[in-house]
PyMOL Python script that loads the backbone (N, CA, C, O; Angstrom):
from pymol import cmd

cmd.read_pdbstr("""\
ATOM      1  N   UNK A   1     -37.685 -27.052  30.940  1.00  0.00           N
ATOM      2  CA  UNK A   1     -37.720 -26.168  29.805  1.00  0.00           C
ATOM      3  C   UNK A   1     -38.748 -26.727  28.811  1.00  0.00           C
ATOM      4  O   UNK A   1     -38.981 -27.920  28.618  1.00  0.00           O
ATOM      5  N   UNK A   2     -39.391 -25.553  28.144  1.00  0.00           N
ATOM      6  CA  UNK A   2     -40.546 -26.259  27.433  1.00  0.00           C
ATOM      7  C   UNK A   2     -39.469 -26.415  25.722  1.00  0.00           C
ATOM      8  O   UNK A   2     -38.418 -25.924  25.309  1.00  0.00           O
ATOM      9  N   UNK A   3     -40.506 -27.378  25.193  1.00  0.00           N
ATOM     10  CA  UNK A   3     -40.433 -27.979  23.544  1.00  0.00           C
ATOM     11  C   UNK A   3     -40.126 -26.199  23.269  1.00  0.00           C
ATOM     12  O   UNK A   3     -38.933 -25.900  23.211  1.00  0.00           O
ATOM     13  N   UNK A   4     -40.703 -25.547  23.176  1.00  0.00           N
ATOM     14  CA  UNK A   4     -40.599 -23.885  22.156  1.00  0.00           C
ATOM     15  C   UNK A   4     -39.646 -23.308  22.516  1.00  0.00           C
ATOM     16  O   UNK A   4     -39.131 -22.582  21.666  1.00  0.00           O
ATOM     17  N   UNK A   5     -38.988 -23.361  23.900  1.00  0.00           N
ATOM     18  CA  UNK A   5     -37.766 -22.755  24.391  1.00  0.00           C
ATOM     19  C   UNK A   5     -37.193 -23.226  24.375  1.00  0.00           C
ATOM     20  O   UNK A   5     -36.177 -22.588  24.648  1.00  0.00           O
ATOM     21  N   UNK A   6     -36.812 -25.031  24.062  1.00  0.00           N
ATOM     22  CA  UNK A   6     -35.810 -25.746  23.946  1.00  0.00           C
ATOM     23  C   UNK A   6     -35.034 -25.077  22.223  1.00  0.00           C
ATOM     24  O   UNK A   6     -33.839 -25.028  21.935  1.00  0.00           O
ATOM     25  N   UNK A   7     -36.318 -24.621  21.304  1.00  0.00           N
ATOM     26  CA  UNK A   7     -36.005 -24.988  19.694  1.00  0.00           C
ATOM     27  C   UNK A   7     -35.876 -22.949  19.472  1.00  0.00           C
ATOM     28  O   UNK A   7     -35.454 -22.411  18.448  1.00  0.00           O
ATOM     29  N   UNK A   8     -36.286 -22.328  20.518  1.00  0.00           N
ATOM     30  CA  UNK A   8     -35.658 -20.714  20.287  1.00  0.00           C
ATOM     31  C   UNK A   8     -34.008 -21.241  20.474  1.00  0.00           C
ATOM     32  O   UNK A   8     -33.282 -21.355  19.487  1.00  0.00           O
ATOM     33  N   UNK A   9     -33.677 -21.448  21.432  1.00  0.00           N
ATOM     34  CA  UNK A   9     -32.449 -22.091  22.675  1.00  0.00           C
ATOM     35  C   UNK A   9     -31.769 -22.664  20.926  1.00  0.00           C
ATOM     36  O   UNK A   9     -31.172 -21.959  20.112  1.00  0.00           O
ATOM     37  N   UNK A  10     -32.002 -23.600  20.848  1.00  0.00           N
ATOM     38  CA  UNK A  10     -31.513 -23.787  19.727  1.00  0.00           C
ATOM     39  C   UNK A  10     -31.479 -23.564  17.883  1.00  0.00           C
ATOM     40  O   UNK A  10     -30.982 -24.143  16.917  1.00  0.00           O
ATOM     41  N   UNK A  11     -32.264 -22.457  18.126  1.00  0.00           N
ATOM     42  CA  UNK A  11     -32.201 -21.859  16.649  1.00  0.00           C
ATOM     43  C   UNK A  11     -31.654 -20.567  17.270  1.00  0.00           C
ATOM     44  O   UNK A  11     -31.758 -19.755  16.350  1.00  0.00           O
ATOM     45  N   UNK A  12     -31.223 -20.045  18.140  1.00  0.00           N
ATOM     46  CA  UNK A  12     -30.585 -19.077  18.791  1.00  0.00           C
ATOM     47  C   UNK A  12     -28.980 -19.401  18.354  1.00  0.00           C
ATOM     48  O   UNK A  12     -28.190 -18.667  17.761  1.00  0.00           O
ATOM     49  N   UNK A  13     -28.783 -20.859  18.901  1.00  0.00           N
ATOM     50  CA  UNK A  13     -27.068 -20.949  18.597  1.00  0.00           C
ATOM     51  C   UNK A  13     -26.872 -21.494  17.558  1.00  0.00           C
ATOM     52  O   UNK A  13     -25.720 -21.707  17.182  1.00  0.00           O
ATOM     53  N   UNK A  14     -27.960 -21.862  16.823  1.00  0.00           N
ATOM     54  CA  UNK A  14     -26.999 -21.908  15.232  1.00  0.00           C
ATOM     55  C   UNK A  14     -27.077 -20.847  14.524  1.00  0.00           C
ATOM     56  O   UNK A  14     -26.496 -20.814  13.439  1.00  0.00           O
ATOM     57  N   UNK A  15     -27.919 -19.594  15.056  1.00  0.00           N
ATOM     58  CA  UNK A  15     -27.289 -18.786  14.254  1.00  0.00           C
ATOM     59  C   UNK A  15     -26.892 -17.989  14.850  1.00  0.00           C
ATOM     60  O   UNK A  15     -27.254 -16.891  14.426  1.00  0.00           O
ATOM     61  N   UNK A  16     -26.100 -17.940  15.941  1.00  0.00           N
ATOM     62  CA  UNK A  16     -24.733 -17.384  16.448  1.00  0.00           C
ATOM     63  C   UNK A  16     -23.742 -17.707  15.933  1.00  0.00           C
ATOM     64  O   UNK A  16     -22.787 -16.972  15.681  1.00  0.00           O
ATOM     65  N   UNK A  17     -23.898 -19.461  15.592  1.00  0.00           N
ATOM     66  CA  UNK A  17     -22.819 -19.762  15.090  1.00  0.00           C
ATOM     67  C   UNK A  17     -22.541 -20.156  13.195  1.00  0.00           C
ATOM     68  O   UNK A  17     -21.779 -20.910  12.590  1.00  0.00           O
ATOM     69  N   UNK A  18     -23.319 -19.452  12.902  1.00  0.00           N
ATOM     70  CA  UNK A  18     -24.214 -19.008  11.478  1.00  0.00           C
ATOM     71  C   UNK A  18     -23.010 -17.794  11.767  1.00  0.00           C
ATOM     72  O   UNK A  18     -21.790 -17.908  11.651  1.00  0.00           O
ATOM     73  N   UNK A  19     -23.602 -16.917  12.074  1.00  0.00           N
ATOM     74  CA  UNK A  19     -22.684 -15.188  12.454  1.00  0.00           C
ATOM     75  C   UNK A  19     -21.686 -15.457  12.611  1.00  0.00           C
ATOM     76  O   UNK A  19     -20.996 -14.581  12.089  1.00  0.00           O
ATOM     77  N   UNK A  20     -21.074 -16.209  13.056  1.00  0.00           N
ATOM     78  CA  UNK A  20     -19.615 -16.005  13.510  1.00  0.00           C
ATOM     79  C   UNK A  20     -18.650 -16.897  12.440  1.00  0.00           C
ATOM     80  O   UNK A  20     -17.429 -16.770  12.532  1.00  0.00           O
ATOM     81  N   UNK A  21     -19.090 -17.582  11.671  1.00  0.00           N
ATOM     82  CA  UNK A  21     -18.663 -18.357  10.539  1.00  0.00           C
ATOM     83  C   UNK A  21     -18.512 -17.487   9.707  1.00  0.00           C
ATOM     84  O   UNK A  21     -17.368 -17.083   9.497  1.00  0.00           O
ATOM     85  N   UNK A  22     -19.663 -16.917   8.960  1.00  0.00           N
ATOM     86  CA  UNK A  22     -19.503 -15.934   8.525  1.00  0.00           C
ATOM     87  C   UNK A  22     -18.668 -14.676   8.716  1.00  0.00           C
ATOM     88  O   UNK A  22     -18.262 -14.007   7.766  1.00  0.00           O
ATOM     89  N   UNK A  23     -18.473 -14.440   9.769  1.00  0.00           N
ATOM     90  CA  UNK A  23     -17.470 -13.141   9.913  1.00  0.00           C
ATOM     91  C   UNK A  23     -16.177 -13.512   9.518  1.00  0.00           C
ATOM     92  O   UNK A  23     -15.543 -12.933   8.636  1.00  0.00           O
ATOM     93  N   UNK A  24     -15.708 -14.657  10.287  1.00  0.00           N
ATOM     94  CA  UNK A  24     -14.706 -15.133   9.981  1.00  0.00           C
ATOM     95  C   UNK A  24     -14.094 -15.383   8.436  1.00  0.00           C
ATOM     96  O   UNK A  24     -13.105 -14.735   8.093  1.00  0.00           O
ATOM     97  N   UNK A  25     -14.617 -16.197   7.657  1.00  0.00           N
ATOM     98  CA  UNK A  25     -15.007 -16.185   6.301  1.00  0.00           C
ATOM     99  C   UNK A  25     -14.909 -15.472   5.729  1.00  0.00           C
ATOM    100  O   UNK A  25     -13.970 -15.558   4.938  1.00  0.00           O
ATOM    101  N   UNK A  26     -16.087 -13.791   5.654  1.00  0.00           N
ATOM    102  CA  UNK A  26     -15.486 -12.589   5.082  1.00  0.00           C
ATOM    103  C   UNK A  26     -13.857 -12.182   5.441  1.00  0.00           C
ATOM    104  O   UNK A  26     -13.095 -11.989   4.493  1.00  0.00           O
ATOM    105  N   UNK A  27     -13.304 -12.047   6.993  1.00  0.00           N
ATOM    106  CA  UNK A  27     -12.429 -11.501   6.820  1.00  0.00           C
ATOM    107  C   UNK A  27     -11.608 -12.275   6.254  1.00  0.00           C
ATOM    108  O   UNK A  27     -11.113 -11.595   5.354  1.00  0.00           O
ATOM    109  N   UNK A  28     -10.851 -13.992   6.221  1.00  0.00           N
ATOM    110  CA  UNK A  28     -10.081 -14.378   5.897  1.00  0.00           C
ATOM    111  C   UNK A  28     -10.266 -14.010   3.685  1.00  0.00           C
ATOM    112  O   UNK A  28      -9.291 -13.729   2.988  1.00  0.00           O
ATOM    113  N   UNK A  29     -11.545 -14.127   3.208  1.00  0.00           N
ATOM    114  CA  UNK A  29     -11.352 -13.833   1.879  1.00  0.00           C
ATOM    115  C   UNK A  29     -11.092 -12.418   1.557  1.00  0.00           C
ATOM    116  O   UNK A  29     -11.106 -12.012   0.395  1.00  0.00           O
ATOM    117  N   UNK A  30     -10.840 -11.611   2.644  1.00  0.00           N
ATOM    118  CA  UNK A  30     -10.185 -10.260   2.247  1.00  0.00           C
ATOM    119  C   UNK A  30      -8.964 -10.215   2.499  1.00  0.00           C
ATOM    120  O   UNK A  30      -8.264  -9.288   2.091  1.00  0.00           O
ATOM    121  N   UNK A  31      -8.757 -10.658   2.818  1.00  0.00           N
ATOM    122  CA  UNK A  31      -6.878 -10.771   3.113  1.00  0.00           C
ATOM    123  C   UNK A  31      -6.446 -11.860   1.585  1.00  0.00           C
ATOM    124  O   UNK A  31      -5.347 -11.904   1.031  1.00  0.00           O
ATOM    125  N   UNK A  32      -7.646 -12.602   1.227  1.00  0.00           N
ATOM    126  CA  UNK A  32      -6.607 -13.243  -0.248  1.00  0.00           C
ATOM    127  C   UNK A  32      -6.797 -12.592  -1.337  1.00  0.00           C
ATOM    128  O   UNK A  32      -6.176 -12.868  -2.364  1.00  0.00           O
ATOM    129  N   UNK A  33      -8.126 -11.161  -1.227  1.00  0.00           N
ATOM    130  CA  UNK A  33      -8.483 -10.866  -2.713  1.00  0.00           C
ATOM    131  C   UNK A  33      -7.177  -9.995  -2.774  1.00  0.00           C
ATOM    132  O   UNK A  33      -6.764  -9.754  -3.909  1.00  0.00           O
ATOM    133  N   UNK A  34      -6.218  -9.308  -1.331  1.00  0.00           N
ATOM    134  CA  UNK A  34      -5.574  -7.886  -1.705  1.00  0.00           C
ATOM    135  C   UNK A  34      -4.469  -8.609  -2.068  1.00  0.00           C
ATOM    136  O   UNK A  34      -3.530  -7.943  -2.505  1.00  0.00           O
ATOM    137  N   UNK A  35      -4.280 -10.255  -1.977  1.00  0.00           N
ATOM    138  CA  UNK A  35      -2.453 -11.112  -2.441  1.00  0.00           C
ATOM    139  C   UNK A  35      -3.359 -11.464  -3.915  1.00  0.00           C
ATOM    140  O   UNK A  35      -2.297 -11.391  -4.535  1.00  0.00           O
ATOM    141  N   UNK A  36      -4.062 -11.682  -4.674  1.00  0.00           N
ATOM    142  CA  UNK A  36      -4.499 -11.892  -5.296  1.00  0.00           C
ATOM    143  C   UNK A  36      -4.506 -10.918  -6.603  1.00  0.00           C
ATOM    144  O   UNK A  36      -4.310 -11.258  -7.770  1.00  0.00           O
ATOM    145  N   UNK A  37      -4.745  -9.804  -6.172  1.00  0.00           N
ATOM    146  CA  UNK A  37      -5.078  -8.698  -6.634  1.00  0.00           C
ATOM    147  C   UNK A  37      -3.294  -7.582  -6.955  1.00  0.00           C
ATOM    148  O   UNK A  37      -3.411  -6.390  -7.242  1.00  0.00           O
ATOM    149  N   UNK A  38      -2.746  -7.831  -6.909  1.00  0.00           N
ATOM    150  CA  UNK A  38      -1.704  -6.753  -7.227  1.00  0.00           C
ATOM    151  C   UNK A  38      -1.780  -5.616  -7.251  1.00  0.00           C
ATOM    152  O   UNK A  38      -2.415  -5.347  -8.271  1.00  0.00           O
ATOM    153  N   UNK A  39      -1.469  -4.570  -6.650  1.00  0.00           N
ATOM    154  CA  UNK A  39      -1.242  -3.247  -6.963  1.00  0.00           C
ATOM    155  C   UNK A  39      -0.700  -2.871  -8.295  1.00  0.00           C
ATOM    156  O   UNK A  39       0.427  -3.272  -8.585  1.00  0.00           O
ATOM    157  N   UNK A  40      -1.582  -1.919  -9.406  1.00  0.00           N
ATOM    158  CA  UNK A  40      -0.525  -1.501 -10.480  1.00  0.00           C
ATOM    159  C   UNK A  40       0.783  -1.556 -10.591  1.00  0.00           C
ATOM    160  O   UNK A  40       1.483  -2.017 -11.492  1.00  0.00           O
ATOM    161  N   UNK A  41       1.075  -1.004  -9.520  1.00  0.00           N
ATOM    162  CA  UNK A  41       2.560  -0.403  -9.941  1.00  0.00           C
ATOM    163  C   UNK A  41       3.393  -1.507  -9.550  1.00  0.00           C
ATOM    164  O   UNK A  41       4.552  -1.204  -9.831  1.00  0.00           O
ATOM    165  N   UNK A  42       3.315  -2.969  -8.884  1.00  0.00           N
ATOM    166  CA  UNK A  42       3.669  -3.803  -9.265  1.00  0.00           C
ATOM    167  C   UNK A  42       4.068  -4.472 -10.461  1.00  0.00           C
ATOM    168  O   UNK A  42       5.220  -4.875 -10.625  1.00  0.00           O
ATOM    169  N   UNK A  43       3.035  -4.620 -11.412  1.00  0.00           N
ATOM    170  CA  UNK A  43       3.638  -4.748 -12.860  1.00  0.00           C
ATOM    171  C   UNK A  43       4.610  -3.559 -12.870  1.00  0.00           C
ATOM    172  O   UNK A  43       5.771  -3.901 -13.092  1.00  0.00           O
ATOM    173  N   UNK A  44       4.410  -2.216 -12.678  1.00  0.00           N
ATOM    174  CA  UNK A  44       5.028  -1.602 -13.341  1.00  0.00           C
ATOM    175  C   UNK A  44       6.885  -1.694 -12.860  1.00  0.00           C
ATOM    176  O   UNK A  44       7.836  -1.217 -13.480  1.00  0.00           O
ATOM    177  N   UNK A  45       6.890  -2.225 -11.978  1.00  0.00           N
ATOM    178  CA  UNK A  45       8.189  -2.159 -11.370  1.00  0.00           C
ATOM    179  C   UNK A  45       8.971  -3.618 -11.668  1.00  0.00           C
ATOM    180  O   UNK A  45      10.190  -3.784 -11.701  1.00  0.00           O
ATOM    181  N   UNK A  46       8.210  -4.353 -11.819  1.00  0.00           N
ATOM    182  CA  UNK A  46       8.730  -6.203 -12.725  1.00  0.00           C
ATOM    183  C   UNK A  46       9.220  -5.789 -14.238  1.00  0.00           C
ATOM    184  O   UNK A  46      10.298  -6.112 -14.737  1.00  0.00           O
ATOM    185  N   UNK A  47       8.081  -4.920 -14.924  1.00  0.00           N
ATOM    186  CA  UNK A  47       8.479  -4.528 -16.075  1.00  0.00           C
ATOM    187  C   UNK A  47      10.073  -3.635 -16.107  1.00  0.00           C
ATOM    188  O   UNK A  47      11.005  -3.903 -16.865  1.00  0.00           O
ATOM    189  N   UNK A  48      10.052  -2.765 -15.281  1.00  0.00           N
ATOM    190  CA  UNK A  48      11.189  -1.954 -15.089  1.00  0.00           C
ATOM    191  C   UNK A  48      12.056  -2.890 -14.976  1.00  0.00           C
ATOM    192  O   UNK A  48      12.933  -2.890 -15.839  1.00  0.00           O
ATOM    193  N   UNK A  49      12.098  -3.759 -14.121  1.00  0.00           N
ATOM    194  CA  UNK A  49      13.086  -4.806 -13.637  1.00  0.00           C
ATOM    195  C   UNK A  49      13.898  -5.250 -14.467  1.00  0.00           C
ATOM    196  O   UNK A  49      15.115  -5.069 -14.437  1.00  0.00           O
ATOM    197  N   UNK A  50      12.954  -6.197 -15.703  1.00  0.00           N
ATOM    198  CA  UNK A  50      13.166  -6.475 -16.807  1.00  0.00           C
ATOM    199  C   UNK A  50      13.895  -5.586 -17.983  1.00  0.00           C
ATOM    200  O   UNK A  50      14.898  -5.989 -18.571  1.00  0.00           O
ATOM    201  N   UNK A  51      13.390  -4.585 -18.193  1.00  0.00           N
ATOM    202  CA  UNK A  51      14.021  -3.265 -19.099  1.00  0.00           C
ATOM    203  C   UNK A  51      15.407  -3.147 -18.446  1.00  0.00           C
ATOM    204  O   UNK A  51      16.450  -3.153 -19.100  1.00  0.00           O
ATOM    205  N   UNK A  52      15.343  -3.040 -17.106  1.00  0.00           N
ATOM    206  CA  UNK A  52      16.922  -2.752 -17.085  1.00  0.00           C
ATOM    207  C   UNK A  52      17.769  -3.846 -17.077  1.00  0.00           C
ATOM    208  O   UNK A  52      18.934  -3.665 -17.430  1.00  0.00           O
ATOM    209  N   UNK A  53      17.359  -5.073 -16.702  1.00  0.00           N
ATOM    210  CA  UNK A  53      18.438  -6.292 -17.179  1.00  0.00           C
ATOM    211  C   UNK A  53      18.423  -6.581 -18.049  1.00  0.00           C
ATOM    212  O   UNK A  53      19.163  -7.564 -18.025  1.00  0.00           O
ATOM    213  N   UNK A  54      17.828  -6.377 -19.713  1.00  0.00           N
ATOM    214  CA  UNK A  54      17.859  -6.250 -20.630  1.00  0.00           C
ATOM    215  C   UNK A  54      18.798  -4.808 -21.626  1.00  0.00           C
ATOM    216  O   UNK A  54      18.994  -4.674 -22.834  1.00  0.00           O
ATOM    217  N   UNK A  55      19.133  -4.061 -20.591  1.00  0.00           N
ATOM    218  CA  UNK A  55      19.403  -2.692 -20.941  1.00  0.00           C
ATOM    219  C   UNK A  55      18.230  -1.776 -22.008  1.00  0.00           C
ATOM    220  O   UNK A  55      18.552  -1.164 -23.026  1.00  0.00           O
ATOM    221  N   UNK A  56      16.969  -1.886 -21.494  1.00  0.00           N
ATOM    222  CA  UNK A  56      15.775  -1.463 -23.279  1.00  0.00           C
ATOM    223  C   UNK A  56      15.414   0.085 -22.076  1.00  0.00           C
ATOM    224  O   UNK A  56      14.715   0.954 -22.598  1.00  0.00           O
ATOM    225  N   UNK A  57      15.795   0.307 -20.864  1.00  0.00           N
ATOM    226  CA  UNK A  57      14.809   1.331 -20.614  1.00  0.00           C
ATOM    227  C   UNK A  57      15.290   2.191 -21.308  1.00  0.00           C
ATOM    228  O   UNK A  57      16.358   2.142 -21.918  1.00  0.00           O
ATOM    229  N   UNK A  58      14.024   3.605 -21.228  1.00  0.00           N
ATOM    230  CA  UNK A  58      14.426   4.822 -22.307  1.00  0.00           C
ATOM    231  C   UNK A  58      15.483   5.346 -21.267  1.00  0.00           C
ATOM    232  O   UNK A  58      15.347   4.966 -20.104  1.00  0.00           O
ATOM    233  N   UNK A  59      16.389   6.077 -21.540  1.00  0.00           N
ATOM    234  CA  UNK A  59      17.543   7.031 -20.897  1.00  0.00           C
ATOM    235  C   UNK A  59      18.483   5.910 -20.429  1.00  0.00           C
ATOM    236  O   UNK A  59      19.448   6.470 -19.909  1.00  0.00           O
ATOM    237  N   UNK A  60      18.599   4.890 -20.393  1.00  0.00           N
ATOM    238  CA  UNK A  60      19.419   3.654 -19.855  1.00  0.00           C
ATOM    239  C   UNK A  60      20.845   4.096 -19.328  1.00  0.00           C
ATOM    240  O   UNK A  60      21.272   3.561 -18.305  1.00  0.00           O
ATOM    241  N   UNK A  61      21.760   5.259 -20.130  1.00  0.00           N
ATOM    242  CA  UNK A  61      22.911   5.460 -19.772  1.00  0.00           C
ATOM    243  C   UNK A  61      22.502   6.426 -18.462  1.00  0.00           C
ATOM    244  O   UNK A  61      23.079   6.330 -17.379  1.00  0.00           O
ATOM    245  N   UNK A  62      21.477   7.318 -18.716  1.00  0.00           N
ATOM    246  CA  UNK A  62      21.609   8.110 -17.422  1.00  0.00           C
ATOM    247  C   UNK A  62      21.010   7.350 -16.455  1.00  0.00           C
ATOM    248  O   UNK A  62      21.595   7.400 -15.373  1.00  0.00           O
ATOM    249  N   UNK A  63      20.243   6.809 -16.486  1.00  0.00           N
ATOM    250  CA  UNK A  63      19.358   5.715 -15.497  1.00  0.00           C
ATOM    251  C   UNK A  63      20.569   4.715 -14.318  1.00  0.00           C
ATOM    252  O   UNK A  63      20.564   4.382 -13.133  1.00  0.00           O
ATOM    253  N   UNK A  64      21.568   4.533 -15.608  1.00  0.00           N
ATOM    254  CA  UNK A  64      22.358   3.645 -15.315  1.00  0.00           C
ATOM    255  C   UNK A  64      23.307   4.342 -14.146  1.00  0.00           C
ATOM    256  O   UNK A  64      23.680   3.711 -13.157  1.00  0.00           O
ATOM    257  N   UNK A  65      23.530   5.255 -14.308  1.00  0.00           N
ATOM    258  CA  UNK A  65      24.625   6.524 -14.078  1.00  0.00           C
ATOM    259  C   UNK A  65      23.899   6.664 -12.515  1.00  0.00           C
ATOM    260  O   UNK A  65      24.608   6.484 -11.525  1.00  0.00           O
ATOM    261  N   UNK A  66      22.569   6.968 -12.382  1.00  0.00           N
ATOM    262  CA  UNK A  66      22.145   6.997 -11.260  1.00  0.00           C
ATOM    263  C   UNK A  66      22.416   6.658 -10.469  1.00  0.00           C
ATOM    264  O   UNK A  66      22.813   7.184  -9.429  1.00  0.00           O
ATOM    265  N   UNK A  67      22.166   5.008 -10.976  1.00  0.00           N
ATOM    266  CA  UNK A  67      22.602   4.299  -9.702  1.00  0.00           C
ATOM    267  C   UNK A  67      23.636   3.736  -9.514  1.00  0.00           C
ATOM    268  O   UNK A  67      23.830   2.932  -8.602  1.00  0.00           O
ATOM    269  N   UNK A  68      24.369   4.047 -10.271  1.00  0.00           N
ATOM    270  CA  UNK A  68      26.087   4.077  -9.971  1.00  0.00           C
ATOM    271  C   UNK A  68      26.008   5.047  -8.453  1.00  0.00           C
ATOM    272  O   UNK A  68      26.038   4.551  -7.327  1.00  0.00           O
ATOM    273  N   UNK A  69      25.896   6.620  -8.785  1.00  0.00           N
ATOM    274  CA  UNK A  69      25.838   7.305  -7.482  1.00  0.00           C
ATOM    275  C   UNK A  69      25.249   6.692  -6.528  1.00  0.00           C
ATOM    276  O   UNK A  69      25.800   6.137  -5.577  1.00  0.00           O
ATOM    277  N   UNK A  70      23.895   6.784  -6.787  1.00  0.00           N
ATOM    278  CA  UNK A  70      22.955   6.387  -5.983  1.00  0.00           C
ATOM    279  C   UNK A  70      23.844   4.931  -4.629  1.00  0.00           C
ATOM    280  O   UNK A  70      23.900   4.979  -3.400  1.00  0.00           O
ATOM    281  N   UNK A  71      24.386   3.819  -5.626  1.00  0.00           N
ATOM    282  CA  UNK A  71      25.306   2.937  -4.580  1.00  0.00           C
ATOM    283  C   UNK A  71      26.650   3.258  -4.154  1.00  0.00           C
ATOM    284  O   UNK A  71      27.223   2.588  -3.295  1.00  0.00           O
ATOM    285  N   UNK A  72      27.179   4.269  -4.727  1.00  0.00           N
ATOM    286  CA  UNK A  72      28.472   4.606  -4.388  1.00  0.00           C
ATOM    287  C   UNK A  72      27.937   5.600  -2.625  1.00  0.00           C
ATOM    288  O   UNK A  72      28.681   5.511  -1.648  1.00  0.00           O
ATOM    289  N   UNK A  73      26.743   6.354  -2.569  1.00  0.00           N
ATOM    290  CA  UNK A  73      26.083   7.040  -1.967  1.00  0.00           C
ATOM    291  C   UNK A  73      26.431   5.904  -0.462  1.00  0.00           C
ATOM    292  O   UNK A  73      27.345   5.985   0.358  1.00  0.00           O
ATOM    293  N   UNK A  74      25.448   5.040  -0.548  1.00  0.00           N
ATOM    294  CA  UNK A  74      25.238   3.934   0.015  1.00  0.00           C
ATOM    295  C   UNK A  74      26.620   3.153   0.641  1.00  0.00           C
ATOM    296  O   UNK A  74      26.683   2.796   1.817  1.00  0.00           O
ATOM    297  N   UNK A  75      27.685   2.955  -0.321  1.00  0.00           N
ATOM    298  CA  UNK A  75      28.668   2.655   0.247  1.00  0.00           C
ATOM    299  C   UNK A  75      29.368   3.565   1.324  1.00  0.00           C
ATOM    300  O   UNK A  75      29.759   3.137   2.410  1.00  0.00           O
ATOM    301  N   UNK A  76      29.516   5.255   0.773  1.00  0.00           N
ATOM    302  CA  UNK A  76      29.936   5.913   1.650  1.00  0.00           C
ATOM    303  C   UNK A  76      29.378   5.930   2.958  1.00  0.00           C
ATOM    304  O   UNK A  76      29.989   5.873   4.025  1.00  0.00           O
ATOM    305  N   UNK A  77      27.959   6.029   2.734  1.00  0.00           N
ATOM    306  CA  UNK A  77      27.388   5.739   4.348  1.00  0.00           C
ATOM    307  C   UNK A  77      27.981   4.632   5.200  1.00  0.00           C
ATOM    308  O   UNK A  77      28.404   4.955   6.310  1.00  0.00           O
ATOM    309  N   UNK A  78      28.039   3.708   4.919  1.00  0.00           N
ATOM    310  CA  UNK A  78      28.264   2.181   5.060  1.00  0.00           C
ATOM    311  C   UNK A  78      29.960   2.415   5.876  1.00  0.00           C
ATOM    312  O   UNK A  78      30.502   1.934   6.872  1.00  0.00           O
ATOM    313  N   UNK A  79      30.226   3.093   5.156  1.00  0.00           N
ATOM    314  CA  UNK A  79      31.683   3.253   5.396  1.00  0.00           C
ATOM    315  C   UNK A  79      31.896   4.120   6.640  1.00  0.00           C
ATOM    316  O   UNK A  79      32.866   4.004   7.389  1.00  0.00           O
ATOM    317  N   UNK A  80      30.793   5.095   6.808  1.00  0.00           N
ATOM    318  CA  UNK A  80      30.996   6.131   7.920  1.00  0.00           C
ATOM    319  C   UNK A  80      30.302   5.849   9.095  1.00  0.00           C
ATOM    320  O   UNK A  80      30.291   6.671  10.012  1.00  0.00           O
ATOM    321  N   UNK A  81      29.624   4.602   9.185  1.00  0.00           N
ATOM    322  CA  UNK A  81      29.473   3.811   9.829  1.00  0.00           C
ATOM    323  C   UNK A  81      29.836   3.749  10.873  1.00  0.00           C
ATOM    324  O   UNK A  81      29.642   4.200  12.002  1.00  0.00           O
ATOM    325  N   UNK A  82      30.685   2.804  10.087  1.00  0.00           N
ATOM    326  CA  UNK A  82      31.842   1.636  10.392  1.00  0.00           C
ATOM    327  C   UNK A  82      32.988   2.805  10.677  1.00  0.00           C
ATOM    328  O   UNK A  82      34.006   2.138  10.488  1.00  0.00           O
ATOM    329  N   UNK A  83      33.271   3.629  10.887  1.00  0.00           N
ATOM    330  CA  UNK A  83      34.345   4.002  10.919  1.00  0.00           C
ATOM    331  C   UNK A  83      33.842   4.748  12.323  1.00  0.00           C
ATOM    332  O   UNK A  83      34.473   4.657  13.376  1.00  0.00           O
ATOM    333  N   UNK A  84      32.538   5.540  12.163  1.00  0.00           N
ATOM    334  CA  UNK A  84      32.095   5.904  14.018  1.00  0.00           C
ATOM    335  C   UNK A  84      32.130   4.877  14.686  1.00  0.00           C
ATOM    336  O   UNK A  84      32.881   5.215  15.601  1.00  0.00           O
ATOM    337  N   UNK A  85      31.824   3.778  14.890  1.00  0.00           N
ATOM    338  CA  UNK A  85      31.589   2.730  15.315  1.00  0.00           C
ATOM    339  C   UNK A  85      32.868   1.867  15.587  1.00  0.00           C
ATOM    340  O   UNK A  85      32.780   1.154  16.587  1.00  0.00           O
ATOM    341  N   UNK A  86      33.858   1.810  14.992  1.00  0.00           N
ATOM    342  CA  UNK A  86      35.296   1.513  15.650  1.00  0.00           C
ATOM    343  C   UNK A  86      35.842   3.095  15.900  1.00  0.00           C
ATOM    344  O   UNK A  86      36.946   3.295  16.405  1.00  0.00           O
TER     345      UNK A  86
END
""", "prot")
cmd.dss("prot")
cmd.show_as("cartoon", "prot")
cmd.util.cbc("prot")
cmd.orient("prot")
């Protein structure tokens, strides 16, 4: 093999392996900008979180009332279950 095809030969695989570093690289820093990055409505649902263990959201008694049903709902299922099931 000549000197010029030895140094194509090898400026060939470093930047194959130039390319492939790189790919790699981009994808792993896109997978940390979207944990990084929060979706809006994240805050908006921590905030909620907060308002209601505080009792401050607006409508709080009906809010509250909801999910009274809303788990009583949940239990009944739970219950009819368990009751097909034995």
């Amino acid at each position: 093999m000549t000197p010029v095809q030895q140094r194509i030969q090898t400026a060939f695989g470093a930047i194959l392996a130039l390319l492939v570093g790189l790919t790699l690289t981009l994808v792993s820093c896109r997978d940390k900008t979207v944990s990084l990055n929060p979706d809006p409505s994240m805050s908006e649902k921590i905030s909620d979180k907060i308002d209601d263990a505080l009792d401050r959201r607006p409508g709080e008694k009906v809010l509250d009332v909801v999910e009274d049903v809303e788990k009583a709902g949940r239990d009944i299922e739970e219950s009819v279950k368990e009751a097909v099931e034995n």
